[in-house]
C-alpha beads as a LAMMPS data file, in Angstrom:
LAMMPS data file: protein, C-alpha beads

94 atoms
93 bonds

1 atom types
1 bond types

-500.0 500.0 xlo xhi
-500.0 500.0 ylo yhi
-500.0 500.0 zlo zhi

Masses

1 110.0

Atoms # bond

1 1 1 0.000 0.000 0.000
2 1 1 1.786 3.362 -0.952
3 1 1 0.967 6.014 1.472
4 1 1 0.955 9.851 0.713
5 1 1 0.298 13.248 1.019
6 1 1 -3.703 12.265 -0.226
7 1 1 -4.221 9.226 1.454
8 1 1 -3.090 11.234 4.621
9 1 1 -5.278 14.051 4.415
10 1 1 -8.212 11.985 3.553
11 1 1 -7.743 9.953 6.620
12 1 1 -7.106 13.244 8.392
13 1 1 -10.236 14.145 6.804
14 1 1 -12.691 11.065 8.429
15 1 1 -11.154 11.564 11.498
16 1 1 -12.058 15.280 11.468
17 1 1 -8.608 16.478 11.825
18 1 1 -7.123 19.649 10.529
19 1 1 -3.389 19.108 9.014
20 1 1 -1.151 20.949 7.003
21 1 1 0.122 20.413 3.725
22 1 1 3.506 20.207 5.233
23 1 1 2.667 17.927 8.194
24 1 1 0.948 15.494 5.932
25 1 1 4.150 15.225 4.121
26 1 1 5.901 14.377 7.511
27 1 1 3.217 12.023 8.484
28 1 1 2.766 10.232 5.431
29 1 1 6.925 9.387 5.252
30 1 1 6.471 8.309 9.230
31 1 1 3.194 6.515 8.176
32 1 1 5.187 4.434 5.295
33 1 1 8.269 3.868 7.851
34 1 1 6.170 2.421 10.246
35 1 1 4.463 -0.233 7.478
36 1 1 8.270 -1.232 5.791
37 1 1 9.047 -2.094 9.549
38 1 1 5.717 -4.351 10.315
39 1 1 6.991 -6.089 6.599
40 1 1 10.100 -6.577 8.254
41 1 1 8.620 -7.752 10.953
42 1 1 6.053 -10.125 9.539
43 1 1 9.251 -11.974 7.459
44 1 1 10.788 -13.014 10.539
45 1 1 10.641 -16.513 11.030
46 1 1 8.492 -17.729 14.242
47 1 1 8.003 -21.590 13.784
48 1 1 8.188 -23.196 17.254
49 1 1 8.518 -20.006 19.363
50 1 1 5.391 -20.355 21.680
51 1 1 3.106 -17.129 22.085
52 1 1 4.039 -14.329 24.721
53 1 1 0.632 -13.825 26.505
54 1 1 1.675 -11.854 29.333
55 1 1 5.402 -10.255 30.299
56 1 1 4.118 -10.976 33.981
57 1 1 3.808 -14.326 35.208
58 1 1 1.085 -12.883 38.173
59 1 1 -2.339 -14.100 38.629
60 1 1 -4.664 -10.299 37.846
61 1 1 -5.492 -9.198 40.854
62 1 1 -8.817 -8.183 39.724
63 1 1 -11.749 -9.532 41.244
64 1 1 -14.277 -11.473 39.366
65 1 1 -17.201 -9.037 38.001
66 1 1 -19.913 -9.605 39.296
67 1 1 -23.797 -7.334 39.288
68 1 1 -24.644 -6.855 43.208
69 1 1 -27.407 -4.922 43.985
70 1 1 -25.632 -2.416 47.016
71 1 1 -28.014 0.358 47.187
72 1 1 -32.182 0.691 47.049
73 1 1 -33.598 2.580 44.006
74 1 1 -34.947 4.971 46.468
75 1 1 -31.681 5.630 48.513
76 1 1 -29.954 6.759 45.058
77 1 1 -32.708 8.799 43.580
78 1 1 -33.621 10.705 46.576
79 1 1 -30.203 11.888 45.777
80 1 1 -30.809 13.229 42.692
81 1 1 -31.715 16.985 41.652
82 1 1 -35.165 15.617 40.021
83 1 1 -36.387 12.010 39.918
84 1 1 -39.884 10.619 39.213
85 1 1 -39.709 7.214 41.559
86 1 1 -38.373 5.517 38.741
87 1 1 -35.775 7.632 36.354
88 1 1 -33.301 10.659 37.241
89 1 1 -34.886 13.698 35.504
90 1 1 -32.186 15.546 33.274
91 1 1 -33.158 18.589 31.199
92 1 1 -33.495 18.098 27.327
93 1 1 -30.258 19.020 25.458
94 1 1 -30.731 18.860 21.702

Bonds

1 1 1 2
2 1 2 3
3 1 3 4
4 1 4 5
5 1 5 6
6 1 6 7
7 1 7 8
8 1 8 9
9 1 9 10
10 1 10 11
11 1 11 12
12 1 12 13
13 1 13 14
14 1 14 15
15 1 15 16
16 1 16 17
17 1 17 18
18 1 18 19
19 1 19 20
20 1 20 21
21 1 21 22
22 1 22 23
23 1 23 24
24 1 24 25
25 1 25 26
26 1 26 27
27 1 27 28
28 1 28 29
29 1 29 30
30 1 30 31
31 1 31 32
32 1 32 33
33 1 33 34
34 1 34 35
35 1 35 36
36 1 36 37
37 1 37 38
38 1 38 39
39 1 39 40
40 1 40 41
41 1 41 42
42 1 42 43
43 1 43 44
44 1 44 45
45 1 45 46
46 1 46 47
47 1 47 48
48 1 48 49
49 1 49 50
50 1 50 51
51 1 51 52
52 1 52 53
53 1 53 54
54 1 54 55
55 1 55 56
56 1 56 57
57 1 57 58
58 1 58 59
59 1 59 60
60 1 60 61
61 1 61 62
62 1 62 63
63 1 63 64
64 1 64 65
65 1 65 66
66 1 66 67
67 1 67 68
68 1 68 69
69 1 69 70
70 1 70 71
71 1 71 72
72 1 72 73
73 1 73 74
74 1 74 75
75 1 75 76
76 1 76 77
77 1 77 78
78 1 78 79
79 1 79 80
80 1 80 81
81 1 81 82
82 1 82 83
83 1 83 84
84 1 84 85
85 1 85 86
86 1 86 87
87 1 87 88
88 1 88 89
89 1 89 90
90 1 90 91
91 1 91 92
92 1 92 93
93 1 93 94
């Protein structure tokens, strides 16, 4: 895939990004720099090298997620600026 100046500030473009002329230069020549080195990468040979999951042998620490109901509807809303029993009450923002 050849990168430039157009393919860079088309992408800039979708992503609503303003760039100049001279910067798409820059990142288009950084953009096709990064791609020769992922080829370069990709050529390496890999055959019997197991996957690296993790650099950390450790167990996550992380507890399991799991839904507990803490708090009564009625606790939480009664702390809100506007509620109708059920629902918060927010003001309309269009």
């Amino acid at each position: 895939m050849d990168i430039d100046r157009d393919l860079i500030i088309k992408i800039a473009g979708l992503a609503r990004l303003e760039i100049e002329p001279d910067q798409a230069d820059k990142f288009a020549h950084q953009s096709r720099e990064i791609i020769e080195y992922m080829d370069c990468l990709n050529q390496v040979d890999t055959t019997g090298v197991e996957p690296f999951y993790s650099p950390s042998d450790k167990v996550s620490v992380m507890r399991e997620d799991v839904c507990l109901a803490t708090h009564e509807r009625k606790d939480i809303l009664d702390n809100a600026p506007g509620h109708d029993g059920k629902y918060f009450i927010v003001p309309r923002i269009i």
